[in-house]
N, C-alpha and C positions, 0 to 999 in steps of 0.2 A: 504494500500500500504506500501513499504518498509520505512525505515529510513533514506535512503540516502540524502547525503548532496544534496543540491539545485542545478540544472546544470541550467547556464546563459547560454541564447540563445541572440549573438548580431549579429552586421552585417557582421563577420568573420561566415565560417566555424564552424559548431560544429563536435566533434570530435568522431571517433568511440566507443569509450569506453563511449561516452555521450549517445549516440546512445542504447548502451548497457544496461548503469545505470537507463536509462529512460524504456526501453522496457520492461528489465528482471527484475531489483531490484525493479522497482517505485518511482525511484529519481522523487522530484519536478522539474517546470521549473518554471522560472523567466527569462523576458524579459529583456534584459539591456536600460541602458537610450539613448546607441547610436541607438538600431534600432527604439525606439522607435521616434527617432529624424529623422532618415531616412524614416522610412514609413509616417511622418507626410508630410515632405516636396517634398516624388513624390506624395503623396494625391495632392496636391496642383494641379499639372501638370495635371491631371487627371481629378479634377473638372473642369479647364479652358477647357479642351479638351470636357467636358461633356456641353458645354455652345455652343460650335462651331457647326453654322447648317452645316458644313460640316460633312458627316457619319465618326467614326474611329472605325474600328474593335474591338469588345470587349467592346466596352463603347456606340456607340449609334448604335450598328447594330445586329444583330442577329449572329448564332454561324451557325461555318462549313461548309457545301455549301448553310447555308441559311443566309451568311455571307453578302449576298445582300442587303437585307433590312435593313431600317432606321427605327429607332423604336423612337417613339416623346416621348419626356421629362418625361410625366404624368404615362408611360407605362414601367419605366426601373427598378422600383421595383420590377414588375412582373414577367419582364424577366427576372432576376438575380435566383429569385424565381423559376420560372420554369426552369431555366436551373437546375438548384441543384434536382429539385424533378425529371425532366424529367434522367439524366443522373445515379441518384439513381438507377441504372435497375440491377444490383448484382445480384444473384441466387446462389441457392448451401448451402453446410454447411457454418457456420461461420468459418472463418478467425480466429487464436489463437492472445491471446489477445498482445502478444507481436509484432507480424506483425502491427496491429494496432497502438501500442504506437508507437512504431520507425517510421513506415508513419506520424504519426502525428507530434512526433518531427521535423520531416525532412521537412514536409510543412512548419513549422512554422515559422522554420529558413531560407528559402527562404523566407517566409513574411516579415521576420526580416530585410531582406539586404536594404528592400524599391525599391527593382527594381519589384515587383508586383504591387504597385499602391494601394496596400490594407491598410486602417487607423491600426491605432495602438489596437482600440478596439477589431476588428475581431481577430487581431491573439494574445490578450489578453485572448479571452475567451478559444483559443487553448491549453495555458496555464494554464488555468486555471481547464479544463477537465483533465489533463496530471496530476495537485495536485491533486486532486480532485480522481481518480483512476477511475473517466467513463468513457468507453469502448465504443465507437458508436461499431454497430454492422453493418462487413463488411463480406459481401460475395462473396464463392469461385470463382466464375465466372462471368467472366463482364469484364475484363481488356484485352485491344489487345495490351498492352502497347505502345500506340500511340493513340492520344496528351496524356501521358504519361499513367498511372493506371486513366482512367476519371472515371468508375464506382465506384470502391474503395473509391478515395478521397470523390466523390460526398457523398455518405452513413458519411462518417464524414462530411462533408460540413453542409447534411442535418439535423445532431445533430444539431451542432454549430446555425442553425435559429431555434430550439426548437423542431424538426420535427420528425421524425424516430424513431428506435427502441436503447434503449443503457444495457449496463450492468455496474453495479453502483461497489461502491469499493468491495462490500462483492461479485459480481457474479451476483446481482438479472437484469432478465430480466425487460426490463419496458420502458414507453416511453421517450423519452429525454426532453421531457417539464418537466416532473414529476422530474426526474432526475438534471435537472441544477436547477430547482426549491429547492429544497431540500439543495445542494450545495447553492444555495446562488447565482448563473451565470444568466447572462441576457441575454436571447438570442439575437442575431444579427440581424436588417434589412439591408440586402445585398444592395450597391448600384454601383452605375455605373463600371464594372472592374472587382466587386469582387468575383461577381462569379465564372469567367474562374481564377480568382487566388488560389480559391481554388482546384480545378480537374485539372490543367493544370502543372502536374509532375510527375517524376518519381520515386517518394517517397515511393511507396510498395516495387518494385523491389530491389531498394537501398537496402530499411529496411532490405529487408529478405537475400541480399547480406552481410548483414557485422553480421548478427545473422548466418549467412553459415559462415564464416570466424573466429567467435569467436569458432565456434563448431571444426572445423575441425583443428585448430591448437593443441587442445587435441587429438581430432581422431587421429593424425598422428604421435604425441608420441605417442599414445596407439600402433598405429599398430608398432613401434618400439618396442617395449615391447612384444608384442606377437609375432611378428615376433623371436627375441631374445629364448621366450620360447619354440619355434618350434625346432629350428636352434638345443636349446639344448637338448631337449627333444628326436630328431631324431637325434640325436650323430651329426651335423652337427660341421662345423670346423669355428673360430674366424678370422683364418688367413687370412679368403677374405677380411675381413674388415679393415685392417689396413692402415693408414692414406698414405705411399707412396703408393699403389696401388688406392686408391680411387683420389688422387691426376693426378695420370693420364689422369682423364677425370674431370676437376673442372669445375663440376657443384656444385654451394656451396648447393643445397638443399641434394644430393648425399654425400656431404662430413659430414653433419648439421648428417643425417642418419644413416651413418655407424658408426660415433665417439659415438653417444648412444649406441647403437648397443655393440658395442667394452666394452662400459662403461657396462652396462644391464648383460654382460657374464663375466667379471671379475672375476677371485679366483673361477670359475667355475669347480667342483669335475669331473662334467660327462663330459665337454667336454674335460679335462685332463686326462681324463681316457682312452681316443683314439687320444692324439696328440703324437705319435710316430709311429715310421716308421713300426709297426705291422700292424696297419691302414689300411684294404685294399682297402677305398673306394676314389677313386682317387677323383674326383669330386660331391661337393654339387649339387642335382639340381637346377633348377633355382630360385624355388620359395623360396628359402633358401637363395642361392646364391647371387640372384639379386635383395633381398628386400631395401638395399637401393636405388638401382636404379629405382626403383619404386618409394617407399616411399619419395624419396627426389626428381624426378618429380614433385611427388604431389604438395611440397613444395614451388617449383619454380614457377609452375600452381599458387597457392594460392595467393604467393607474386606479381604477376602481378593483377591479382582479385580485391587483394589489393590495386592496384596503381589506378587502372582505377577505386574502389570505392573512393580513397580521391581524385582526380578531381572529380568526380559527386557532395561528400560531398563540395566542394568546387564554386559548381555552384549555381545559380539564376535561375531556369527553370520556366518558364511559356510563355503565348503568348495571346497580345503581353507584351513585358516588358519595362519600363523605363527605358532610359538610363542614365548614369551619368550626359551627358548634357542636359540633359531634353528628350528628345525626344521618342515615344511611337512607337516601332517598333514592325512587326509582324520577326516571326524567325521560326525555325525548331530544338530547342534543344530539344523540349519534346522527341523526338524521342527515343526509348528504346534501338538503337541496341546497343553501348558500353556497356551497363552492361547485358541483356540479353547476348549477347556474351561471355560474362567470368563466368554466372550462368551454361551456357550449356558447356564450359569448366571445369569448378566445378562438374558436374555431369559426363560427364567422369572419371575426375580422381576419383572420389568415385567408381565407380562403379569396375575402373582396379585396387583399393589398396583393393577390396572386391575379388576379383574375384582370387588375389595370396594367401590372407588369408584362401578362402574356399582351393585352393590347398594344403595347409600346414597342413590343418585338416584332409583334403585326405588322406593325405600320413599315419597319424599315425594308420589308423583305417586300414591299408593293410601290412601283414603280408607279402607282398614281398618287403616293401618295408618301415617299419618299426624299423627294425634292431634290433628284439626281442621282441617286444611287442607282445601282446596279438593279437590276432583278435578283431577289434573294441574296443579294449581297457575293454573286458569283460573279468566279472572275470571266468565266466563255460563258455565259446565259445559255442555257441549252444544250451543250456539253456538260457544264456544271450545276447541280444544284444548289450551291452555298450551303447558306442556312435555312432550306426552307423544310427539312424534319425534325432541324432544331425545334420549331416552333409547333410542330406536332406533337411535340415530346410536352413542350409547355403546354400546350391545351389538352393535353392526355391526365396529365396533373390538373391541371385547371378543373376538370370535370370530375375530376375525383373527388377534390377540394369541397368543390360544392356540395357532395353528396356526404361526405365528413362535417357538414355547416349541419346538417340538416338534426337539433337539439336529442341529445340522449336525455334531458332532464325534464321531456315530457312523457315518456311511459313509465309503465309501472308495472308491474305484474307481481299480485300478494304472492304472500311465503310464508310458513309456518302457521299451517291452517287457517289464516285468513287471520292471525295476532299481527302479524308486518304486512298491513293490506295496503300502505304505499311505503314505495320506494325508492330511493332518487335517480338511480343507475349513475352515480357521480363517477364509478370507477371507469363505466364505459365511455361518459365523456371525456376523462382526463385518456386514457389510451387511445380514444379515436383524434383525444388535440397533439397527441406526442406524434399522427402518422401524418398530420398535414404539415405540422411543422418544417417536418423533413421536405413535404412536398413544395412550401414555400422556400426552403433552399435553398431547393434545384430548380426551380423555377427563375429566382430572382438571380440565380448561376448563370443561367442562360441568356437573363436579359443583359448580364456585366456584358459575356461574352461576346454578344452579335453588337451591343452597343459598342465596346472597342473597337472591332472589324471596320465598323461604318465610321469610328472618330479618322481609323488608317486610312479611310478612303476617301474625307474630308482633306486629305492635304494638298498641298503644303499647308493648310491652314492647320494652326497646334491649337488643342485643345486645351481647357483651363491645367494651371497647374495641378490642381485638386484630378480632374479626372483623367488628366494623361498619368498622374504618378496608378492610377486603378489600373488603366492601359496598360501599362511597363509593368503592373506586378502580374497580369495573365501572360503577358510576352514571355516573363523568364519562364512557364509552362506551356503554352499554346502558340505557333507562329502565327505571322499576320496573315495579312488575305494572300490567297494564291490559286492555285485549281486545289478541285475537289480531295480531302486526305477522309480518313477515316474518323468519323466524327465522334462517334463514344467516347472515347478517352479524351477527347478535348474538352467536353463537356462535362465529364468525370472530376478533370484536373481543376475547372473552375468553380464547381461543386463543393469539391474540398479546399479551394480559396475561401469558399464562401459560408463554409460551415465555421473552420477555424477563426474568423474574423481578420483573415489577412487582406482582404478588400478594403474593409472600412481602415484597419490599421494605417495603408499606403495612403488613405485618402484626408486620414487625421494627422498622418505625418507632416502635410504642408497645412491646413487648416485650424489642426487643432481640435479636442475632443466636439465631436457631434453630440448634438444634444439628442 
């Protein structure tokens, strides 16, 4: 695992960027002494509750509608036990291992707060999986996200008592007994509580909400960037973008958009080459015109996303919970809809900041509408096809996109005889916003790429310093225009410029961080 400094988990909130350092880099965790203080002392309330011949949900009675039954003293190990293997019911591919780390963080530190009732050692060995670089292995299917991701967590649940399938720091598949053995980790005998403290959150969806959030605030410089290479590329005009005109409608993600925008085109050769009243073209069209209204939508979309992930990161979900005055209530937070809700807004706006970019690629490869270019951007027209399956490949995403827009946070389908008769499916939105993502990408990969080709074929005119240094960073991967090569790997290579963030990098290099 990574090198990262150590991230404390106590009974505050852990923060996105913890989130982040844990999932993606392999930051350590280390519990602090205050939760460790907090989980000691609702233990307490919990064992007293586990003495009481009266039933209390979760501690002496069976789960969900079979919430009825009173299970005697000798028999709650078992149950604890069989709730984590029976609920372990996941299916599908594996889960990537950073959705895993981040759910696990995120459970731990709800264990941390002490309003789950769970001892200090259970959500030590959390911690200790998390150094440690073992991976339980969680599968794609099995979360209605309600009582929060149960299948999910359960599959980590079922490591933590030595049980399941895990993958160790190098990758290797293998069993989790094997696996914490090896580390040095003891596994857990689950008791009275701890079970539902384990599976009873929203800890996947979360996860994969704030890994959408870290991605797409690059995404959205990028598509400022490309958007920029378009606008210049297709002789478009700077002048829409200028701060009193954008100020007229202050939306700040709108304003956040066009000021890059404005910046990205600077000392630009080719669009001064048509800012005089020779100029015939009255009006940019929209996908030129209206990218930051778009693009800083997006923005506005995300920052709310945002807001409704640090409240979640901010809560204690499980059921039932202790409360600060002691007392062990049942509730309804596990519920998934607030963040489901804002994953399936997340995929919208991915799909609409895809959908103007393939347009922009559109435009350069149609010679009505081009304003000089080639036909597809080829160098023998007819002999060659340039880029004109590049852009097939865009609208091939494009359409998928849309159909990934389309809300997983409007069905429902009960469960557990009709006790979870709605549902939020939050899990299925956050893994259908982690496949568009990728699809906005390569999307917005392809607009850098054909927008370069056309800045090369705008010469001698030089493009802004902002988007020739973008230019020069595909060139040292992709040559310029020439006849037809083999196009996948071109489009692969800027793909992977555009995932790493070495596009917006070259382009912040002369500008300076994009907002």
């Amino acid at each position: 695992m990574g090198t990262e400094e150590c991230v404390v988990v106590g009974t505050g909130a852990v923060s996105a960027e913890d989130v982040i350092r844990v999932a993606r880099l392999g930051a350590p965790v280390r519990i602090a002494g205050d939760a460790i203080s907090a989980m000691a002392e609702s233990r307490k309330r919990i064992e007293a509750l586990a003495e009481d011949p009266k039933p209390v949900y979760g501690i002496s009675t069976g789960f969900g509608a079979l919430a009825t039954r009173h299970i005697p003293f000798a028999r709650r190990t078992q149950l604890q036990r069989s709730l984590v293997r029976s609920h372990a019911a996941g299916n599908g591919p594996e889960v990537e291992q950073e959705v895993v780390r981040a759910l696990m963080l995120l459970r731990l530190s709800t264990l941390a707060t002490g309003r789950t009732g769970a001892r200090p050692e259970v959500a030590q060995v959390y911690a200790s999986l998390l150094s440690s670089g073992i991976t339980p292995v969680v599968h794609e299917y099995g979360s209605l996200g309600c009582s929060g991701d149960l299948a999910p967590l359960a599959h980590v649940a079922l490591a933590v008592i030595g049980e399941g399938t895990v993958r160790d720091a190098e990758g290797a598949l293998m069993p989790a007994g094997t696996a914490l053995s090896a580390a040095g980790i003891e596994p857990v005998v689950l008791e009275e509580k701890e079970g539902l403290a384990l599976i009873n959150g929203t800890d996947g969806m979360l996860g994969m909400l704030l890994l959408a959030c870290e991605d797409l605030h690059g995404l959205l410089r990028l598509a400022d960037v490309t958007a920029a290479m378009s606008v210049e590329g297709l002789l478009g005009t700077d002048k829409v973008f200028a701060p009193d005109l954008q100020a007229l409608r202050p939306h700040p993600g709108q304003a956040r958009a066009a000021a890059n925008m404005v910046r990205l085109l600077a000392d630009s050769e080719i669009v001064q080459s048509h800012a005089d009243p020779s100029c015939t073209v009255v009006q940019d069209a929209y996908s030129l015109r209206c990218a930051p209204q778009v693009a800083g939508a997006a923005r506005d979309t995300l920052a709310h996303a945002e807001l409704v992930a640090s409240w979640e990161l901010a809560s204690a979900i499980d059921n039932p919970v202790v409360t600060l005055d002691g007392r062990v209530e049942s509730n309804g937070n596990f519920h998934g809809a607030p963040v489901a809700y804002v994953l399936d807004f997340l995929a919208i706006v991915v799909a609409d900041v895809a959908s103007m970019s393939e347009r922009r690629t559109d435009r350069f490869l149609d010679v009505a509408r081009n304003h000089g270019l080639p036909p597809f951007l080829a160098d023998d027209p007819g002999v060659d096809s340039g880029h004109m399956i590049a852009q097939y490949t865009q609208a091939a995403i494009v359409s998928e996109l849309k159909r990934l827009a389309a809300p997983a946070s409007v069905d429902s389908i009960p469960s557990s005889a009709m006790q979870e008769d709605h549902v939020s499916m939050g899990w299925s939105a956050a893994r259908k916003l982690r496949r568009a993502i990728d699809g906005l990408t390569r999307v917005l990969a392809i607009e850098a790429l054909t927008a370069a080709r056309a800045l090369d074929l705008r010469a001698p005119l030089a493009p802004s310093p902002a988007t020739g240094a973008v230019r020069d960073a595909i060139r040292e991967h992709v040559a310029g225009p020439g006849t037809d090569r083999h196009l996948a790997p071109e489009i692969e290579a800027a793909v992977a410029l555009a995932s790493s963030g070495a596009l917006v990098t070259a382009a912040e290099a002369v500008v300076g961080r994009l907002d």
